[in-house]
FIKOLZA-1660 file (N, C-alpha, C; in steps of 0.1 Angstrom, whole numbers, plus 5000, padded with zeros to 4 digits):
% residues 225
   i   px   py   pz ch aa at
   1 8041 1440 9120  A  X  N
   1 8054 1434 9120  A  X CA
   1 8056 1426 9107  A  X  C
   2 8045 1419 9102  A  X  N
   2 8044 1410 9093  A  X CA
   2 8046 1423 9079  A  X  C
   3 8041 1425 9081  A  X  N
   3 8036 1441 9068  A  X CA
   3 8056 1443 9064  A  X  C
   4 8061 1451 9080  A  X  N
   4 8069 1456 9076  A  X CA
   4 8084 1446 9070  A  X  C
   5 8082 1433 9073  A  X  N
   5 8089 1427 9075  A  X CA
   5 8092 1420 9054  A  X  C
   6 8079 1426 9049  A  X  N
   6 8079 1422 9033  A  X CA
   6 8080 1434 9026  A  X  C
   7 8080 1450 9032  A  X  N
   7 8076 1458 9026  A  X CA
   7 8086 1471 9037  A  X  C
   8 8092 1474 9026  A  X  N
   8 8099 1488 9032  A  X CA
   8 8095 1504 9026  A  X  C
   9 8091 1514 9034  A  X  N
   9 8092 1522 9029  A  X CA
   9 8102 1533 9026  A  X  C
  10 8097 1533 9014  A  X  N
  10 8117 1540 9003  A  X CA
  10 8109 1554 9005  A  X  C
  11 8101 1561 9003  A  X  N
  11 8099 1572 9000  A  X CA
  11 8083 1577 9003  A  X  C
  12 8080 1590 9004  A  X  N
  12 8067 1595 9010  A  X CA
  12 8063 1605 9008  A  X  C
  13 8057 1613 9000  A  X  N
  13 8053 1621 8995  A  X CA
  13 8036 1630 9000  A  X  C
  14 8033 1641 9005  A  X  N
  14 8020 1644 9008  A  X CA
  14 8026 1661 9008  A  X  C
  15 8017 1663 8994  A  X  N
  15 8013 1679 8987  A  X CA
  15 8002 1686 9000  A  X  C
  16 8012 1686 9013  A  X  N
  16 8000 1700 9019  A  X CA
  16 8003 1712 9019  A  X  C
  17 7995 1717 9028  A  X  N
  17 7996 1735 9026  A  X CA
  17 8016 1740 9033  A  X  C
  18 8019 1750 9026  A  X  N
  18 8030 1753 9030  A  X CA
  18 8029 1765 9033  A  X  C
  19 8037 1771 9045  A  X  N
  19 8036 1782 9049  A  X CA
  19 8051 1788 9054  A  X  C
  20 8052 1803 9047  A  X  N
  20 8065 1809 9048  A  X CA
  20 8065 1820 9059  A  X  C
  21 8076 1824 9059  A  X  N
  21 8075 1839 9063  A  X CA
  21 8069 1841 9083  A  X  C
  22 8069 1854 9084  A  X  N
  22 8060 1860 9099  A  X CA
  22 8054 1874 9098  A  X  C
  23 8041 1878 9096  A  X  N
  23 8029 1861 9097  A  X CA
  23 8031 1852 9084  A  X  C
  24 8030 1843 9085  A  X  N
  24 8028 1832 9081  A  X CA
  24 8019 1836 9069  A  X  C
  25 8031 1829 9055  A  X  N
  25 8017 1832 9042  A  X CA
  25 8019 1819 9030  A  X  C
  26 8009 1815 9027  A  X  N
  26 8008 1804 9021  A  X CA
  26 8017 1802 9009  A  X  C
  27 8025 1796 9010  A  X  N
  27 8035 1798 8999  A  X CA
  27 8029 1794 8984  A  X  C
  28 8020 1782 8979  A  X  N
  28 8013 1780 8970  A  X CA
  28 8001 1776 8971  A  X  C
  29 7993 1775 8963  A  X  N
  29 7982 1761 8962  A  X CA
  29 7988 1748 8966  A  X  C
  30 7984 1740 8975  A  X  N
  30 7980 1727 8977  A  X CA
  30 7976 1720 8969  A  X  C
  31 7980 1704 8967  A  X  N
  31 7972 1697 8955  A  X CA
  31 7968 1689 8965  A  X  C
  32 7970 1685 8979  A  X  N
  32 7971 1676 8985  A  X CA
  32 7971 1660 8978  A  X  C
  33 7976 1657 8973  A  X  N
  33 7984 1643 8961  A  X CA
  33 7992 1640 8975  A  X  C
  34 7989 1625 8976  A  X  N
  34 7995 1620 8985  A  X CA
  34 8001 1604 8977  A  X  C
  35 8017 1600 8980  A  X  N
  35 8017 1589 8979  A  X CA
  35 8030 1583 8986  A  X  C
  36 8029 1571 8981  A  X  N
  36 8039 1563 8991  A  X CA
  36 8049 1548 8983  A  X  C
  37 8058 1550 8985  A  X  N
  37 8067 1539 8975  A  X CA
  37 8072 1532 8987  A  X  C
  38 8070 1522 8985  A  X  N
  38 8074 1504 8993  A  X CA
  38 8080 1499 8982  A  X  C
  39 8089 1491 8989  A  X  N
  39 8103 1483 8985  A  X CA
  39 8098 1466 8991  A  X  C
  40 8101 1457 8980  A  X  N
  40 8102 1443 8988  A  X CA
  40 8118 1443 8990  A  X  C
  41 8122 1439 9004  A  X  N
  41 8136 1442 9005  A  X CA
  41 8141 1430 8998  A  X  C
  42 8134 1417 8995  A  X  N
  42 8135 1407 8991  A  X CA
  42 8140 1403 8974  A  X  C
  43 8130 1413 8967  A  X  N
  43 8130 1409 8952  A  X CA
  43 8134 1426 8950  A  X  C
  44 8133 1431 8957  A  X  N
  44 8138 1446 8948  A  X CA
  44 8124 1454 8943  A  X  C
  45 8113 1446 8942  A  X  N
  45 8099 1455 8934  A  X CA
  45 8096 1463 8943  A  X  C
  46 8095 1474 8937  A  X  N
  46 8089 1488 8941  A  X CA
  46 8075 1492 8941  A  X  C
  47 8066 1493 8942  A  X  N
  47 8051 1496 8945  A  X CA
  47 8047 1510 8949  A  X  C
  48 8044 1521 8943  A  X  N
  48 8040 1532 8942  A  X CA
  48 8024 1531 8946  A  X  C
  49 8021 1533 8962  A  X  N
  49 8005 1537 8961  A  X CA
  49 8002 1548 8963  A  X  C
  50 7989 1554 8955  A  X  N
  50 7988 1568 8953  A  X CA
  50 7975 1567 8962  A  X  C
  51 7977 1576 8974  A  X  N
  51 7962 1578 8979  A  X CA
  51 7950 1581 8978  A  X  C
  52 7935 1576 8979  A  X  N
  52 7925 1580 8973  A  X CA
  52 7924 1595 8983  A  X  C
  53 7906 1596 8979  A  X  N
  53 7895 1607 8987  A  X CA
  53 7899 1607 9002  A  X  C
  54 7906 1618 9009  A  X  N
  54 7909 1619 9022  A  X CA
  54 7900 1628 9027  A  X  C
  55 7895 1641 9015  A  X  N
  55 7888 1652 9026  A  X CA
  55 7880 1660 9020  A  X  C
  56 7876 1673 9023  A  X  N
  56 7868 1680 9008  A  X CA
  56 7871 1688 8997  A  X  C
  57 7890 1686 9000  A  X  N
  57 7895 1691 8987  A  X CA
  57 7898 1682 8977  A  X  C
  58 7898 1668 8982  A  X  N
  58 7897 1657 8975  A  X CA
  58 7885 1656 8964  A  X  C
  59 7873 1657 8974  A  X  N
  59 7862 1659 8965  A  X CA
  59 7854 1669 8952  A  X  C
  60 7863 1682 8953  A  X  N
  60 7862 1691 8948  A  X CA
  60 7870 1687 8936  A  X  C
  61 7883 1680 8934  A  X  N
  61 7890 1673 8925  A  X CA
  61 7882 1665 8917  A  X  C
  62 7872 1653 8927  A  X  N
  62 7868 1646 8922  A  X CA
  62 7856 1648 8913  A  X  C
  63 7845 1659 8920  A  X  N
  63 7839 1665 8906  A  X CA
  63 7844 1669 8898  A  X  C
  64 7853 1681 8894  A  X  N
  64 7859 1685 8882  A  X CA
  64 7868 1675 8877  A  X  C
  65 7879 1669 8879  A  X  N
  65 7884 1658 8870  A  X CA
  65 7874 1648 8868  A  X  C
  66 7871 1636 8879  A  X  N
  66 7865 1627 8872  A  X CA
  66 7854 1629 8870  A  X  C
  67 7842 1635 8875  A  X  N
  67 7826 1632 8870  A  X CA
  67 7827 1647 8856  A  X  C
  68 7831 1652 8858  A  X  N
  68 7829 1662 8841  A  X CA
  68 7839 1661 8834  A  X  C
  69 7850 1666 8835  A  X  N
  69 7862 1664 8825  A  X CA
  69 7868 1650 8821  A  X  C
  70 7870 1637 8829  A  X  N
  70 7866 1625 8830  A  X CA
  70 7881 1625 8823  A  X  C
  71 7890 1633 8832  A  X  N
  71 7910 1631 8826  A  X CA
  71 7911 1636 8838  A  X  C
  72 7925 1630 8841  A  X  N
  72 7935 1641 8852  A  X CA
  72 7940 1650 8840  A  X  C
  73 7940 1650 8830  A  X  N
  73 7952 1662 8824  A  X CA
  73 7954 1677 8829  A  X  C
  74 7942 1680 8834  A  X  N
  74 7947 1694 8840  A  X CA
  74 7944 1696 8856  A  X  C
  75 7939 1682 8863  A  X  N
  75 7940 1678 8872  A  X CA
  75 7954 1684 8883  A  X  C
  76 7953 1694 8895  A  X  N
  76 7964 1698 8901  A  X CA
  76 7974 1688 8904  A  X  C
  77 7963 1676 8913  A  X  N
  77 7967 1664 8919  A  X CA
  77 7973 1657 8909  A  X  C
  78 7973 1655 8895  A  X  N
  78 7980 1651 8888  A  X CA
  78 7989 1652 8883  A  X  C
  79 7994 1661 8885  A  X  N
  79 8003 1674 8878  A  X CA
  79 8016 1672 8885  A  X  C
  80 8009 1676 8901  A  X  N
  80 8024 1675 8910  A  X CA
  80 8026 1659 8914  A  X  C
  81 8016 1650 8915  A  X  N
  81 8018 1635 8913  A  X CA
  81 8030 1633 8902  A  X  C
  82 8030 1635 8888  A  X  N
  82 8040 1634 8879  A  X CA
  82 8049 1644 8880  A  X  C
  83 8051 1649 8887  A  X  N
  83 8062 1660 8890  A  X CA
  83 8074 1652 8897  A  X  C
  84 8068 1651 8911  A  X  N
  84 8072 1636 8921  A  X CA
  84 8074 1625 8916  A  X  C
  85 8067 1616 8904  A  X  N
  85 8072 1607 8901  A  X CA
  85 8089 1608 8892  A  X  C
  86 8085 1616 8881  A  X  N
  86 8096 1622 8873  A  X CA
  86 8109 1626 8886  A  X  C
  87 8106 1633 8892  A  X  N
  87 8120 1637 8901  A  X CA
  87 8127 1622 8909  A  X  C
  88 8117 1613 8912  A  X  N
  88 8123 1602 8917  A  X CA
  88 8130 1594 8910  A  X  C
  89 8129 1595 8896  A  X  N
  89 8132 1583 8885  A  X CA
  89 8143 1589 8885  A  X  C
  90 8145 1609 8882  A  X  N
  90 8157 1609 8881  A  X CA
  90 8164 1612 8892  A  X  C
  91 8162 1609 8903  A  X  N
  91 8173 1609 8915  A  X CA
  91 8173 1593 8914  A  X  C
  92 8169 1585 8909  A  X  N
  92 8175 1566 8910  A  X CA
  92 8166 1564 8921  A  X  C
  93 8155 1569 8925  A  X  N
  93 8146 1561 8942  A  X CA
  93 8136 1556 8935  A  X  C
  94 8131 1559 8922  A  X  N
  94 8127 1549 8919  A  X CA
  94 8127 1543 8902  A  X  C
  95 8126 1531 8900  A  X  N
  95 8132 1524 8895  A  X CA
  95 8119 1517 8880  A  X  C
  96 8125 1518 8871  A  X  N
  96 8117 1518 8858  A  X CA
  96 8113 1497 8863  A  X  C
  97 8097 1493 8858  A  X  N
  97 8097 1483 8861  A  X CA
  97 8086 1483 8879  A  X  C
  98 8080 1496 8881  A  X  N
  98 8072 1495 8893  A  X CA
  98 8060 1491 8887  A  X  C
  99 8057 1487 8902  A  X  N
  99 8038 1485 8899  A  X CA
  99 8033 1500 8908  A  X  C
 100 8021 1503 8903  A  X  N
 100 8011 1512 8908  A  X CA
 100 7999 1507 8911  A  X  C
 101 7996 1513 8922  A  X  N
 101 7981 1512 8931  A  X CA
 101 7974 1523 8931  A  X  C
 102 7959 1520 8933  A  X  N
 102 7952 1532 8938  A  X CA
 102 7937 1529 8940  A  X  C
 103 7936 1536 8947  A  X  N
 103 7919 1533 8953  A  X CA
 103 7912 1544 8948  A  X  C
 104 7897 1543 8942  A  X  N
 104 7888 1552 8941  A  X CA
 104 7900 1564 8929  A  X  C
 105 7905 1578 8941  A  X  N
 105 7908 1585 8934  A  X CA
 105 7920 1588 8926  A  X  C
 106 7927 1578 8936  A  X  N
 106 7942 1571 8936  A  X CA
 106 7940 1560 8924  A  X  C
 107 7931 1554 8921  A  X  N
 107 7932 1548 8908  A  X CA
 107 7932 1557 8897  A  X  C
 108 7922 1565 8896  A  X  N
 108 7920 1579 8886  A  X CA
 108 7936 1580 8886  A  X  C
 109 7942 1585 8894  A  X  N
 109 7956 1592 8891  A  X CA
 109 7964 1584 8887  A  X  C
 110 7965 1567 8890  A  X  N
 110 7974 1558 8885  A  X CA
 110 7971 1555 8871  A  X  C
 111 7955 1558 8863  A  X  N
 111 7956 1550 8850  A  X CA
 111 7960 1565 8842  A  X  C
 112 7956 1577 8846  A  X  N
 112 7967 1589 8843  A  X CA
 112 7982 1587 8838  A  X  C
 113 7986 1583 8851  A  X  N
 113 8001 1576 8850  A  X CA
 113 8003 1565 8843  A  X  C
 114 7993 1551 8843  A  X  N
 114 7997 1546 8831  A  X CA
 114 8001 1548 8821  A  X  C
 115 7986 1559 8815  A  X  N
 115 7988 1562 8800  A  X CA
 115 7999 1573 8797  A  X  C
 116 8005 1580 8808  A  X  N
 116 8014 1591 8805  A  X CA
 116 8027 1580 8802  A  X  C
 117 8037 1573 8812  A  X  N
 117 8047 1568 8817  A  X CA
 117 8043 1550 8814  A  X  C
 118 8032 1545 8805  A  X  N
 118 8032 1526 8807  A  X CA
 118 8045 1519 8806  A  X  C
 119 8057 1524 8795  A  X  N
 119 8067 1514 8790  A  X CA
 119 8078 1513 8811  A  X  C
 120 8072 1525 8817  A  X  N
 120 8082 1522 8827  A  X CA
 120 8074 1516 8840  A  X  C
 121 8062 1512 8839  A  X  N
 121 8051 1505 8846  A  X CA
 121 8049 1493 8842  A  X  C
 122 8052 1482 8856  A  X  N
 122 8051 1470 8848  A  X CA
 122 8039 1465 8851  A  X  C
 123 8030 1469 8860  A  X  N
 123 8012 1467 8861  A  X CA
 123 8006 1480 8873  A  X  C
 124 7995 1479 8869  A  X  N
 124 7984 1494 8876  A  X CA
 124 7974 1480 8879  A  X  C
 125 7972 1482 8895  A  X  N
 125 7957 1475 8899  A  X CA
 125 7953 1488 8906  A  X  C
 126 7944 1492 8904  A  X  N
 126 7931 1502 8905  A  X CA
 126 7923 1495 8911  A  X  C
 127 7913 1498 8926  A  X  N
 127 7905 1491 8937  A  X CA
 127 7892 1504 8938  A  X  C
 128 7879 1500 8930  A  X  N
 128 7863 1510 8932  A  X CA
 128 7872 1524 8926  A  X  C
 129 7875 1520 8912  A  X  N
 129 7882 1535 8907  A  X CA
 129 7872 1534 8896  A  X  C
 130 7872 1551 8895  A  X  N
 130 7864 1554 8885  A  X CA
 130 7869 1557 8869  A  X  C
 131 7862 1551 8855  A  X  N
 131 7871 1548 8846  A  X CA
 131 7873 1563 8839  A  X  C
 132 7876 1565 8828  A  X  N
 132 7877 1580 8818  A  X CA
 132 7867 1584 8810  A  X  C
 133 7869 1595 8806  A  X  N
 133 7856 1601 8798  A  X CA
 133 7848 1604 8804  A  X  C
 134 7846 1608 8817  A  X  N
 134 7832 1610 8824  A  X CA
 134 7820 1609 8827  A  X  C
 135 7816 1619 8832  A  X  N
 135 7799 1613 8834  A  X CA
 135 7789 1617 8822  A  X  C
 136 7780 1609 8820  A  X  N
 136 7769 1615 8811  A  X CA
 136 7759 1615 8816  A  X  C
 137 7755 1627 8814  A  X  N
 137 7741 1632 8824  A  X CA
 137 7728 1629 8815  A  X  C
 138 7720 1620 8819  A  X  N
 138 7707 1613 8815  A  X CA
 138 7695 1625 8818  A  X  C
 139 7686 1624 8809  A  X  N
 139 7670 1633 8813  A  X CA
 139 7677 1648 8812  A  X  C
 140 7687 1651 8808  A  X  N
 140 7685 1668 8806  A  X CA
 140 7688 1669 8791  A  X  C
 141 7691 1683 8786  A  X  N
 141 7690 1688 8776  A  X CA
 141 7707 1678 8765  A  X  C
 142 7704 1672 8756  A  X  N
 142 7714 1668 8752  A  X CA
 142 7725 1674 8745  A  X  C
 143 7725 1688 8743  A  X  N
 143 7733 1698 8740  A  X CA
 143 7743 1702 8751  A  X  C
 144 7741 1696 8772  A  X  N
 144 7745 1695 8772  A  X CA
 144 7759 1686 8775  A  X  C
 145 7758 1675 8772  A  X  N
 145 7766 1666 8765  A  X CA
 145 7774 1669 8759  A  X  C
 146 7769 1678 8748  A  X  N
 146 7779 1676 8733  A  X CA
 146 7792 1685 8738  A  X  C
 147 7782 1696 8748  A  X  N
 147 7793 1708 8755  A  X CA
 147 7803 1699 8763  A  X  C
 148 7800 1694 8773  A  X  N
 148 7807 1687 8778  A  X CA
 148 7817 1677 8770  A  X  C
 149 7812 1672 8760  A  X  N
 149 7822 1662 8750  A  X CA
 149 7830 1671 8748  A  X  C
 150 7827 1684 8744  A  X  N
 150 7840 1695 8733  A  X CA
 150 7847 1702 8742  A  X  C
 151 7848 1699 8757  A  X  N
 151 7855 1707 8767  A  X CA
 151 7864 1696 8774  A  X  C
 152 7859 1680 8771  A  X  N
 152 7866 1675 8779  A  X CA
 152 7881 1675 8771  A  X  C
 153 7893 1670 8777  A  X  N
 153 7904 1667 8776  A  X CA
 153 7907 1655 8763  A  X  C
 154 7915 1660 8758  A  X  N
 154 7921 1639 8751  A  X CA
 154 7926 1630 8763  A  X  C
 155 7924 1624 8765  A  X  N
 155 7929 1615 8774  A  X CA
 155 7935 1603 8764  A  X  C
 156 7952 1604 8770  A  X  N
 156 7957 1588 8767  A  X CA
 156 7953 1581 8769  A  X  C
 157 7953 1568 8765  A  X  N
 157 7946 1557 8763  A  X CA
 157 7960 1550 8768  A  X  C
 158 7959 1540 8786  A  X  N
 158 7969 1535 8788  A  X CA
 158 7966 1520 8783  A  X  C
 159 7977 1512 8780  A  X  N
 159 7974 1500 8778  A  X CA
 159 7969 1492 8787  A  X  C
 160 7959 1485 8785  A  X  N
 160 7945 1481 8793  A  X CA
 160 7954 1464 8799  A  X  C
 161 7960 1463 8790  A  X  N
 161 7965 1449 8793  A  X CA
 161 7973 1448 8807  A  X  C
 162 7982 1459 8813  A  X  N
 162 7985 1464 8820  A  X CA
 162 7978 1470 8838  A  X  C
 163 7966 1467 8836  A  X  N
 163 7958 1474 8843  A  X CA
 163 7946 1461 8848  A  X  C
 164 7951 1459 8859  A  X  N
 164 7939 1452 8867  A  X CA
 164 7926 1458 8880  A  X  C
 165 7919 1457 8871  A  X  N
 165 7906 1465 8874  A  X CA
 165 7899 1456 8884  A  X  C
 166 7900 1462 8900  A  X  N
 166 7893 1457 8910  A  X CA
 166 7879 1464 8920  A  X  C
 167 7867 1455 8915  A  X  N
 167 7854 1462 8924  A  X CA
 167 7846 1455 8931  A  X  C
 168 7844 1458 8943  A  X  N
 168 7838 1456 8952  A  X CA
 168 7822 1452 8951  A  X  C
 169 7816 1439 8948  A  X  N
 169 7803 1439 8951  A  X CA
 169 7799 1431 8961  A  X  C
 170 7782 1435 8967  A  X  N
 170 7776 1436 8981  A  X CA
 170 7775 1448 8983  A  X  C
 171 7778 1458 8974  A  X  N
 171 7774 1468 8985  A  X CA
 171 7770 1479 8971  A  X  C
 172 7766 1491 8975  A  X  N
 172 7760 1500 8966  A  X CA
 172 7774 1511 8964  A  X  C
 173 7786 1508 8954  A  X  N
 173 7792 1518 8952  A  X CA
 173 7792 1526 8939  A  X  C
 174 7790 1533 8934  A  X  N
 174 7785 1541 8920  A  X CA
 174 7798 1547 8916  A  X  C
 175 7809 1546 8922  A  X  N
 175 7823 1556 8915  A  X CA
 175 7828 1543 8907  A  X  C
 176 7829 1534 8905  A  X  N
 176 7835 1525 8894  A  X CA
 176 7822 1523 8883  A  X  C
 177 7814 1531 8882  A  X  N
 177 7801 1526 8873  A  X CA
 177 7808 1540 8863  A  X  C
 178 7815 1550 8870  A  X  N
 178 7818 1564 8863  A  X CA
 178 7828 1563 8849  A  X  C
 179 7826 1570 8840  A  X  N
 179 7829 1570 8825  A  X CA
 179 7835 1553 8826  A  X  C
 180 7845 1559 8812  A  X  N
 180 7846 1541 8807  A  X CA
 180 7853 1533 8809  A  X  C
 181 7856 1519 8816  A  X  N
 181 7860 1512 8828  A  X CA
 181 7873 1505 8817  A  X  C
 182 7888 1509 8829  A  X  N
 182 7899 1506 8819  A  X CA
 182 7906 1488 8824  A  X  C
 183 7908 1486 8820  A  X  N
 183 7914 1471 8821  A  X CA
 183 7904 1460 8824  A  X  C
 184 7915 1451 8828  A  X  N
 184 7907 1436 8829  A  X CA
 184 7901 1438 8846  A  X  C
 185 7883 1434 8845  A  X  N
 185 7875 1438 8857  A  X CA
 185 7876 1429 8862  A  X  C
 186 7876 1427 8880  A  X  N
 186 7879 1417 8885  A  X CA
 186 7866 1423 8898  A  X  C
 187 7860 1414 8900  A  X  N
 187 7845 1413 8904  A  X CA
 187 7851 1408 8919  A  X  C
 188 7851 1412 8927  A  X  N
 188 7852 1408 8946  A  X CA
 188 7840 1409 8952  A  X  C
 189 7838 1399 8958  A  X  N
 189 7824 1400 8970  A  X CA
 189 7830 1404 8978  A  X  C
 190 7821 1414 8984  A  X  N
 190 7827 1421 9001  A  X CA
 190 7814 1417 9010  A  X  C
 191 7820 1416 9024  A  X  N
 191 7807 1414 9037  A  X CA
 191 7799 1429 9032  A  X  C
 192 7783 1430 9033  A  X  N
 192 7781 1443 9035  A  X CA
 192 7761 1439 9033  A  X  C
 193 7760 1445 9040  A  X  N
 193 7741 1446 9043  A  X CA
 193 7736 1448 9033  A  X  C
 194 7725 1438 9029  A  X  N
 194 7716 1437 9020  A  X CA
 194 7712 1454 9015  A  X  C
 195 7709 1457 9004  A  X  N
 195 7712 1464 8998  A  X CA
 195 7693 1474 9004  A  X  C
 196 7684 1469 9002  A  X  N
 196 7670 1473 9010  A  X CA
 196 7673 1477 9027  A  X  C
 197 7685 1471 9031  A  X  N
 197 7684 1478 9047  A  X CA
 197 7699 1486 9049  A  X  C
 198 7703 1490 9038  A  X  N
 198 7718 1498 9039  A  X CA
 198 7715 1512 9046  A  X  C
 199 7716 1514 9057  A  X  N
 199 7718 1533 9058  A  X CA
 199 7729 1541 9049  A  X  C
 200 7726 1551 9050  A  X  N
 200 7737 1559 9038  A  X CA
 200 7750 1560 9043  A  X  C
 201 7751 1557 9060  A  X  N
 201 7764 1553 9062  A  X CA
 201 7771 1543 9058  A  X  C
 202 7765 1531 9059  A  X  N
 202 7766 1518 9054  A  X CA
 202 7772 1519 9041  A  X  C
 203 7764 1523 9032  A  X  N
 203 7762 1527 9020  A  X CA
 203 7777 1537 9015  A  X  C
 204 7781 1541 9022  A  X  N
 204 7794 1550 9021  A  X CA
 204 7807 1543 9023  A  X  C
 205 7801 1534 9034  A  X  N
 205 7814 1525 9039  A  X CA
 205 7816 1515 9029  A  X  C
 206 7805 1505 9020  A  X  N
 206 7808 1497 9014  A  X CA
 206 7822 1504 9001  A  X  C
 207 7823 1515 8998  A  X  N
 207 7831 1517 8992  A  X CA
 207 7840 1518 8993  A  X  C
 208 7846 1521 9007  A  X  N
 208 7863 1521 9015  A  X CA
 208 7870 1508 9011  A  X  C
 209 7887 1511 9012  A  X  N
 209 7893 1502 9006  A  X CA
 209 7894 1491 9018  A  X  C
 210 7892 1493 9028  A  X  N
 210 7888 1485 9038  A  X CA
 210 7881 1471 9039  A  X  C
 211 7870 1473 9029  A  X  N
 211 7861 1466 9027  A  X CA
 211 7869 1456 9016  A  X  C
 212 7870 1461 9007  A  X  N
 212 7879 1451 8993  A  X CA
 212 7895 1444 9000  A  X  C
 213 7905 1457 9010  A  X  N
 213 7913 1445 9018  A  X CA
 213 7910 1430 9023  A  X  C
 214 7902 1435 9033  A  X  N
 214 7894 1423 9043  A  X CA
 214 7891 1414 9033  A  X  C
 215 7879 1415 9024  A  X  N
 215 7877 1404 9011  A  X CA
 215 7888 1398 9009  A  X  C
 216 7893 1402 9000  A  X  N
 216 7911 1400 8991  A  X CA
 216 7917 1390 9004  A  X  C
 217 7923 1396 9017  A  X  N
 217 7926 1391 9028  A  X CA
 217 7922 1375 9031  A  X  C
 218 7909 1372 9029  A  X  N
 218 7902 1359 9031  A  X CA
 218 7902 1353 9016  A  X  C
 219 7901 1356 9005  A  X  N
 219 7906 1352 8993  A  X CA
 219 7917 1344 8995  A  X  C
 220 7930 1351 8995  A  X  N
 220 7940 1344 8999  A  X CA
 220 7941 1335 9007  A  X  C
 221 7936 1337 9023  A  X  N
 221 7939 1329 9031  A  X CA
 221 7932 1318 9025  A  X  C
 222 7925 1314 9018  A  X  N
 222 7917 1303 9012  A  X CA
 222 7921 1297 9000  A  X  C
 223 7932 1302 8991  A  X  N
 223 7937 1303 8984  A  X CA
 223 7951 1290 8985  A  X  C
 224 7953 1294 9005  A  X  N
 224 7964 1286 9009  A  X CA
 224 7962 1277 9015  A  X  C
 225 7951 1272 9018  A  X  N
 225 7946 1261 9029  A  X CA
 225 7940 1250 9017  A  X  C
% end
């Protein structure tokens, strides 16, 4: 009640499968891009959060965009993400002067959107997102690297000043360690089991945005007392 009572939702967006016709035939590719625009009914700000990693088409994304190509530019979920944004701006739902969110994969696709659309973005905080340029693979042959360098994408360079970079430590998460980390880094301790007795579930969970809420959550409350 508290949530809804500072935060309205204006709009809702989720790229799934579409199906036409009898029998029933897939009308296109899926990007599954999911997001969500909230309203303070109060001050008018708008807040675009773009969903992270939900399933294994998520992660099939997240190897080929971020750990090799290390861009959304040819990224599906990217694609129709700025498709959706662009259509909103010009139907007036949403409004030059938003902020954008995103966790993990949802950050990937917001600093996308920074660097595509910044003069109409008035800040990006990104939560265990992984940065651009991708991965570089250590102990194998360094030729192929160079392949990898000459295939990846140009990637815009969004203004960093713009961009508050949030990660989670206590716990073992390796996707914000990925290519090169954009904005100002903002360092959170989260609850999470010593790092020698983590199971690999454990170890999975310390990465959810769950973990960095709760933190953040007690931040503040301490912030006010």
């Amino acid at each position: 009640d508290e949530f809804r009572s500072e935060y309205e939702v204006i709009a809702y967006f989720n790229d799934n499968q579409e199906w036409i016709g009898s029998p029933p035939i897939r009308k296109r590719t899926p990007s599954y891009a999911s997001a969500t625009l909230f309203q303070d009914p109060h001050t008018g700000e708008q807040i675009l959060a773009i969903r992270g990693s939900d399933d294994l088409e998520d992660w099939k994304s997240d190897l080929a965009s971020i750990a090799l190509l290390g861009s959304p530019k040819f990224q599906l979920q990217y694609t129709v993400l700025k498709e959706k944004v662009i259509e909103w701006i010009s139907s007036g739902i949403l409004r030059p002067g938003y902020t954008v969110t995103g966790h993990s994969l949802g950050g990937f696709l917001a600093i996308g959107l920074t660097a595509d659309a910044g003069p109409e973005i008035a800040h990006t905080y990104i939560y265990n997102s992984p940065g651009i340029g991708g991965f570089q693979f250590s102990g194998i042959a360094s030729g192929f690297n160079t392949w990898l360098a000459n295939v990846r994408p140009d990637q815009p360079a969004p203004d960093a000043s713009k961009v508050t970079n949030i990660v989670a430590l206590g716990g073992p998460t390796l996707v914000p360690t990925l290519g090169i980390p954009v904005g100002d880094r903002v360092n959170v301790a989260i609850e999470a089991e010593r790092l020698s007795l983590l199971t690999v579930p454990q170890a999975l969970n310390a990465h959810r945005i769950e973990k960095l809420t709760d933190a953040l959550a007690v931040y503040d409350l301490l912030a006010k007392i």
